[in-house]
KOLMARLO-829539 format. One record per residue (C-alpha): residue in three letters; x, z, y. Coordinates in nm, 2 decimals, decimal comma, padded with zeros to 4 digits. Layout:
N
r|xx|zz|yy
Ala|X|Z|Y
...
END
This chain:
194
r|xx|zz|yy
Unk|01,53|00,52|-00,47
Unk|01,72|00,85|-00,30
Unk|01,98|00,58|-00,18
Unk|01,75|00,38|00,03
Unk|01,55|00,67|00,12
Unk|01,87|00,83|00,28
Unk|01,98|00,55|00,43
Unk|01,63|00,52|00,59
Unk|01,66|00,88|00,70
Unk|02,01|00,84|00,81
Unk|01,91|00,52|01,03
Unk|01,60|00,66|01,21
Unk|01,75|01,06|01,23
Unk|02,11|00,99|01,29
Unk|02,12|00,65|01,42
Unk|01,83|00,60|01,61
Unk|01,64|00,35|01,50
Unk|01,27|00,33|01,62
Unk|01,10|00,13|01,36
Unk|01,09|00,05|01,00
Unk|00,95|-00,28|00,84
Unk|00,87|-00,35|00,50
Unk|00,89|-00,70|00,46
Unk|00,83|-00,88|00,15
Unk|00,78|-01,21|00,12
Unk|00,64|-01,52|-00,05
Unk|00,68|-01,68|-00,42
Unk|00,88|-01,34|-00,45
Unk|01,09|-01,41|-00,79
Unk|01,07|-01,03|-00,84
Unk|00,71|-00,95|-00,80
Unk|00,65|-01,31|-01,01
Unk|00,91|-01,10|-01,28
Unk|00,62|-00,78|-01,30
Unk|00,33|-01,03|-01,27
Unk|00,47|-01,18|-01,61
Unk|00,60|-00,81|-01,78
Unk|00,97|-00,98|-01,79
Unk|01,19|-00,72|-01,97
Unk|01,52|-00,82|-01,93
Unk|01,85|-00,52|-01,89
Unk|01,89|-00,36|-01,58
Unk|01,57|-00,60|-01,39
Unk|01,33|-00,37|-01,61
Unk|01,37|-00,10|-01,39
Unk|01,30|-00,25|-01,09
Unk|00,99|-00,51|-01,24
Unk|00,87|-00,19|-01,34
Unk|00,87|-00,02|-00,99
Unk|00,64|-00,34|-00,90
Unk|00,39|-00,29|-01,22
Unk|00,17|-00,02|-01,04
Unk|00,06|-00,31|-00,80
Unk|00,02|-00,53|-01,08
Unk|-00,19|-00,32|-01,21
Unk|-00,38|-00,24|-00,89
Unk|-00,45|-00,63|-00,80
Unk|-00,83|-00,64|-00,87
Unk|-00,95|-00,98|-00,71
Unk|-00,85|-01,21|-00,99
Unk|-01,01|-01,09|-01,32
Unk|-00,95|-01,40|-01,57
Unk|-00,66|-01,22|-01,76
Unk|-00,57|-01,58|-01,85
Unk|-00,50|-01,64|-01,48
Unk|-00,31|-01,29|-01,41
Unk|00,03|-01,44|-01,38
Unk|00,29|-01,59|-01,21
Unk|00,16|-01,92|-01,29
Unk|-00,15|-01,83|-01,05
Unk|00,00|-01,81|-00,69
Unk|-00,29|-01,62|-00,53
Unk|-00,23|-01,36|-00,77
Unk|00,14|-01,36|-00,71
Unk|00,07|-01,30|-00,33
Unk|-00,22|-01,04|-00,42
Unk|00,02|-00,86|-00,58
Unk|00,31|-00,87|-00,31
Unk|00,09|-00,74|-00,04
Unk|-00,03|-00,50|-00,23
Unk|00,32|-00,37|-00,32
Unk|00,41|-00,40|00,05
Unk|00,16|-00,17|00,12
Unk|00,26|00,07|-00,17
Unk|00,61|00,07|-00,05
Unk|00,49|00,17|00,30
Unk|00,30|00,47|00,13
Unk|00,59|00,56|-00,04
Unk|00,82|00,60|00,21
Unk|00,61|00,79|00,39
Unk|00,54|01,04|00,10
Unk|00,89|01,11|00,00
Unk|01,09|01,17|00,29
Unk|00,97|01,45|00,51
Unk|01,23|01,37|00,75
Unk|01,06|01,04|00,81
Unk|00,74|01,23|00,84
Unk|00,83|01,45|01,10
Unk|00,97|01,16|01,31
Unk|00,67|00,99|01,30
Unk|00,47|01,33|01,38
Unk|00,69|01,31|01,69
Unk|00,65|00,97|01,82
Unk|00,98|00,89|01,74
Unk|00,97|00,64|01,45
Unk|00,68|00,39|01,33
Unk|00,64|00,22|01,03
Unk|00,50|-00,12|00,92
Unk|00,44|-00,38|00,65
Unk|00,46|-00,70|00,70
Unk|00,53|-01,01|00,50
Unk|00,79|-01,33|00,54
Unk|00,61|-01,67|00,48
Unk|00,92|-01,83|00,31
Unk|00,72|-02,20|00,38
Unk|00,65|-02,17|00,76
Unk|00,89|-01,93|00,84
Unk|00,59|-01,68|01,03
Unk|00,62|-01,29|00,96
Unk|00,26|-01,15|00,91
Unk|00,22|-00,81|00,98
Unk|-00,02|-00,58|00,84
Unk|-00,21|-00,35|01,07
Unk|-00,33|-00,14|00,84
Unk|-00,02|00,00|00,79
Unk|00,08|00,06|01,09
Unk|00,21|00,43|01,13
Unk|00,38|00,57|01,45
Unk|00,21|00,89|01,51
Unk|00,07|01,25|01,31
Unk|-00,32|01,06|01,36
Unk|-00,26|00,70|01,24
Unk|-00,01|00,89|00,96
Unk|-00,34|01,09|00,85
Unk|-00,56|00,77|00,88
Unk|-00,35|00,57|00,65
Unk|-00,30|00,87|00,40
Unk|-00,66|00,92|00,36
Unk|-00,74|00,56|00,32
Unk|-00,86|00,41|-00,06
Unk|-00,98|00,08|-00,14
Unk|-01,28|00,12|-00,40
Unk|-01,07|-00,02|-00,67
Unk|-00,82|00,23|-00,62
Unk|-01,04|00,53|-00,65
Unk|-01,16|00,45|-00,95
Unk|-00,84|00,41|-01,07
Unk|-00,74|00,71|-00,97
Unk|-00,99|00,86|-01,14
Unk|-01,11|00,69|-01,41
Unk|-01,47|00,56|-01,32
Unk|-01,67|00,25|-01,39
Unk|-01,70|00,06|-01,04
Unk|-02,12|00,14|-01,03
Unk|-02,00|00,54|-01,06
Unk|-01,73|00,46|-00,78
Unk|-01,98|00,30|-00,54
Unk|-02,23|00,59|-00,64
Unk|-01,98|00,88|-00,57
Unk|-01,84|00,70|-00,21
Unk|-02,26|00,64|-00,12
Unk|-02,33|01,00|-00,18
Unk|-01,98|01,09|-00,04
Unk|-02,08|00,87|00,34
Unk|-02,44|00,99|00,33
Unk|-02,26|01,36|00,33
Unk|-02,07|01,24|00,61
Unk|-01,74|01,32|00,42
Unk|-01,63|00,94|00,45
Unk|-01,67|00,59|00,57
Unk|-01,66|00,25|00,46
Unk|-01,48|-00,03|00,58
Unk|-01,30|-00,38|00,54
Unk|-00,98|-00,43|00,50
Unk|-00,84|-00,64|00,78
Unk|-00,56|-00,79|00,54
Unk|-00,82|-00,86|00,28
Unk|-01,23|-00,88|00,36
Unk|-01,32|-00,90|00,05
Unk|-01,15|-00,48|00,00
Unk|-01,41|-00,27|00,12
Unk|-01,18|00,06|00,19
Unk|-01,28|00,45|00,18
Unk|-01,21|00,63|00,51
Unk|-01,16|01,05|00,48
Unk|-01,33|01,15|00,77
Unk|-01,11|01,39|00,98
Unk|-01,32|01,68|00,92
Unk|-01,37|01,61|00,57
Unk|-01,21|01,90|00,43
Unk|-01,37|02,18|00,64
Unk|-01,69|02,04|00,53
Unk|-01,64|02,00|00,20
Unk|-01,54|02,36|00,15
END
């Protein structure tokens, strides 16, 4: 929300902080609240701010098994909403933006494991300059692509093969999850697609 936002923008601009972490953490009531649709008053806005990566989780497919009661999903879902909150911080504050473009500010995900106490970070996430900004903003995971737009995972895989053979992109693993196979823009992408 605007008030988080300006008080990141207020920290890192104003105050001078250097780095920002996202850290979410494990058996997260909240993201166990959008896992299992809770409606309930004022938590409905903010379960509903989590549903996108509800939605996005694509490793466990038993809808019976697409809850709270199903731990791996739970966590599934918290990194991927880590990550999503990373992305959207970035995209709405071109304050932020230009810091980072700068050098002056970096940006991570990470996550708290509430059991042993260790803080994982995520390094695909990692943003603390105008290049590794652009590399995470032109980075999909298959599954979101064909969200995005709509496609069958056999037309996804055909549109990314004829997109790599074009040179236009390139696949790789995620190193938070290797069973994500992620979509890489190449940097001159654009010029050559147009």
């Amino acid at each position: 929300n605007t008030d988080i936002m300006g008080s990141l923008e207020f920290a890192c601009k104003l105050a001078g902080s250097k780095l920002i972490v996202v850290l979410g953490h494990t058996s997260c009531g909240a993201i166990k609240g959008a896992c299992d649709h809770v409606e309930l008053g004022n938590l409905t806005e903010l379960l509903s701010k989590i549903q996108p990566a509800v939605y996005e989780e694509s490793q466990v497919h038993d809808p019976a098994m697409r809850n709270s009661r199903n731990p791996q999903f739970v966590e599934h879902v918290a990194d991927l909403n880590i990550r999503r909150s990373v992305r959207a911080i970035l995209n709405r504050s071109f304050i932020l933006q230009g810091l980072i473009d700068q050098g002056q500010v970096a940006i991570v995900g990470a996550k708290h494991d509430l059991a042993s106490g260790q803080v994982e970070f995520f390094d695909d996430t990692w943003v603390s300059s105008r290049q590794s900004f652009e590399a995470f903003s032109r980075t999909l995971s298959v599954s979101e692509i064909g969200r995005a737009l709509h496609l069958q995972q056999t037309a996804v895989t055909e549109l990314v093969n004829r997109a790599e053979a074009a040179g236009l992109v390139r696949r790789t693993r995620s190193k938070a999850d290797g069973r994500v196979t992620l979509v890489v823009l190449e940097p001159d992408a654009a010029q050559q697609a147009f």
